[in-house]
C-alpha positions as a Markdown table, in Angstrom:
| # | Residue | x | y | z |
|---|---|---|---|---|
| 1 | Unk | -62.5 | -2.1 | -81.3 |
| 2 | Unk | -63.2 | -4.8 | -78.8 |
| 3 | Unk | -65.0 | -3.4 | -75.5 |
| 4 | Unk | -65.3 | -5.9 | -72.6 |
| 5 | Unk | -67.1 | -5.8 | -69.7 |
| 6 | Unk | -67.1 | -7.8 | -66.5 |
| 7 | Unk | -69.5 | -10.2 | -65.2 |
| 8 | Unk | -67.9 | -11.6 | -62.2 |
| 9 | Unk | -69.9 | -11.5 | -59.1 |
| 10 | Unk | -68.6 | -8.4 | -57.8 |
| 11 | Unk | -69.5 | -6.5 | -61.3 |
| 12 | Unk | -72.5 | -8.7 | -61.5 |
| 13 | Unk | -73.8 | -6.9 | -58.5 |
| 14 | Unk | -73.4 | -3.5 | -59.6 |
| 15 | Unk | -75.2 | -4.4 | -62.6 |
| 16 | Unk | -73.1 | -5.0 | -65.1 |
| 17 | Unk | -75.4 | -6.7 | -67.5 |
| 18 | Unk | -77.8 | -3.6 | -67.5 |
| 19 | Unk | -73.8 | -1.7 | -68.7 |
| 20 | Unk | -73.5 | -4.0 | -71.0 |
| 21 | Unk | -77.2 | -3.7 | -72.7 |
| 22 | Unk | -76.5 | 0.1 | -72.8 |
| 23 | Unk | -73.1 | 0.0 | -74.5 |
| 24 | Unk | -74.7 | -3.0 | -77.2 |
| 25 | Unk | -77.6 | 0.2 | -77.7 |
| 26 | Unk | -75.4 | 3.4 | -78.2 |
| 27 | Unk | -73.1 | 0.8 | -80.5 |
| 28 | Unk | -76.6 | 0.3 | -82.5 |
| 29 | Unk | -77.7 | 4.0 | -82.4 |
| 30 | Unk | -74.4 | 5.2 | -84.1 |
| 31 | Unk | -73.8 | 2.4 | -86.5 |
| 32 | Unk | -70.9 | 0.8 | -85.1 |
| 33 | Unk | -72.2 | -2.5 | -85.1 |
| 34 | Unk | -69.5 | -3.5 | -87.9 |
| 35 | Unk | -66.4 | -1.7 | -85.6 |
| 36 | Unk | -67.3 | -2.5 | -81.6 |
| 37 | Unk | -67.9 | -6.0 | -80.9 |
| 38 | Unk | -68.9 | -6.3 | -77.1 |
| 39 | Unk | -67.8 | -9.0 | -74.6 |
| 40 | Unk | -68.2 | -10.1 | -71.3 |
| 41 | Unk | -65.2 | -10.8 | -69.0 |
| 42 | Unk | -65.3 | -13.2 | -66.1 |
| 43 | Unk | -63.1 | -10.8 | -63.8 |
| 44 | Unk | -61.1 | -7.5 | -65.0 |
| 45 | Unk | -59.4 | -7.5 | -61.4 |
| 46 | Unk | -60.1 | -4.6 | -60.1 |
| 47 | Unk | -63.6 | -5.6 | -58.1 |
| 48 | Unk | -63.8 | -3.3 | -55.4 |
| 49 | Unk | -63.6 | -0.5 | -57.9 |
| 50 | Unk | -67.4 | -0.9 | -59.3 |
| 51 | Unk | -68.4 | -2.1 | -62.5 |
| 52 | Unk | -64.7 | -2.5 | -64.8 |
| 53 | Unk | -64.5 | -2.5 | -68.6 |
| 54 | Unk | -62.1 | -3.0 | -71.0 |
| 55 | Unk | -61.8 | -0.6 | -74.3 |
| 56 | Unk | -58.8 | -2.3 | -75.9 |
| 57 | Unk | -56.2 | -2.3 | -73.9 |
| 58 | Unk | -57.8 | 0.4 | -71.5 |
| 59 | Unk | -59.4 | -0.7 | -68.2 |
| 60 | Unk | -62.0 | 1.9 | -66.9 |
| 61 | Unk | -63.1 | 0.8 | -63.2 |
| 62 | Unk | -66.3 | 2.4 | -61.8 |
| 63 | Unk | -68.0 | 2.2 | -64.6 |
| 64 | Unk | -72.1 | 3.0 | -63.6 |
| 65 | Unk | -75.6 | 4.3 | -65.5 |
| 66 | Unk | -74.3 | 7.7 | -64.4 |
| 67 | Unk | -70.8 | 7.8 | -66.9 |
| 68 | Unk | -71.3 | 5.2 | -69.3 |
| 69 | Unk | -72.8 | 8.2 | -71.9 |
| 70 | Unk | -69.5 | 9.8 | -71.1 |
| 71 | Unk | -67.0 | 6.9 | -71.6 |
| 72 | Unk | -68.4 | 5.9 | -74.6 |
| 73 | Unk | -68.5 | 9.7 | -76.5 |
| 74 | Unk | -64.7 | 10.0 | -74.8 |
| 75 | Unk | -63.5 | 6.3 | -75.7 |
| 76 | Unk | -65.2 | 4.9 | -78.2 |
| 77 | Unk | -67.1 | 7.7 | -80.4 |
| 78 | Unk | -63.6 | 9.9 | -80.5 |
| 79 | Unk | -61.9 | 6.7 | -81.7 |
| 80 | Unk | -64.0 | 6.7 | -84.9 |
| 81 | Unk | -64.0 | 10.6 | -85.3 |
């Protein structure tokens, strides 16, 4: 599973690095470090919409602290159930 997330200025501002160090430590915490590899994307297109990831082929816009616990038990820990 690939999971991207973007650093364009837009995303950049929302604090998409700070996204991206949670998903690299939930990946760690359930042992998926051979399964999910984590990216960064310059733009997903969607940069009004909040922080934007890609899961695949799935773009999730509005992406925060608040729901990236959820999105990653929904997306990525049900992909491996």
């Amino acid at each position: 599973m690939d999971i991207y997330v973007c650093i364009g200025s837009s995303c950049h501002q929302r604090s998409s690095y700070a996204i991206m160090k949670q998903i690299k430590t939930m990946i760690a915490e359930n042992q998926l470090e051979k399964s999910v590899s984590v990216n960064s994307a310059f733009c997903l297109g969607h940069c009004a919409a909040g922080v934007t990831i890609q899961i695949d082929d799935e773009i999730i816009t509005g992406v925060g602290h608040g729901n990236i616990a959820d999105i990653f038990r929904d997306r990525v820990l049900a992909a491996f159930r």
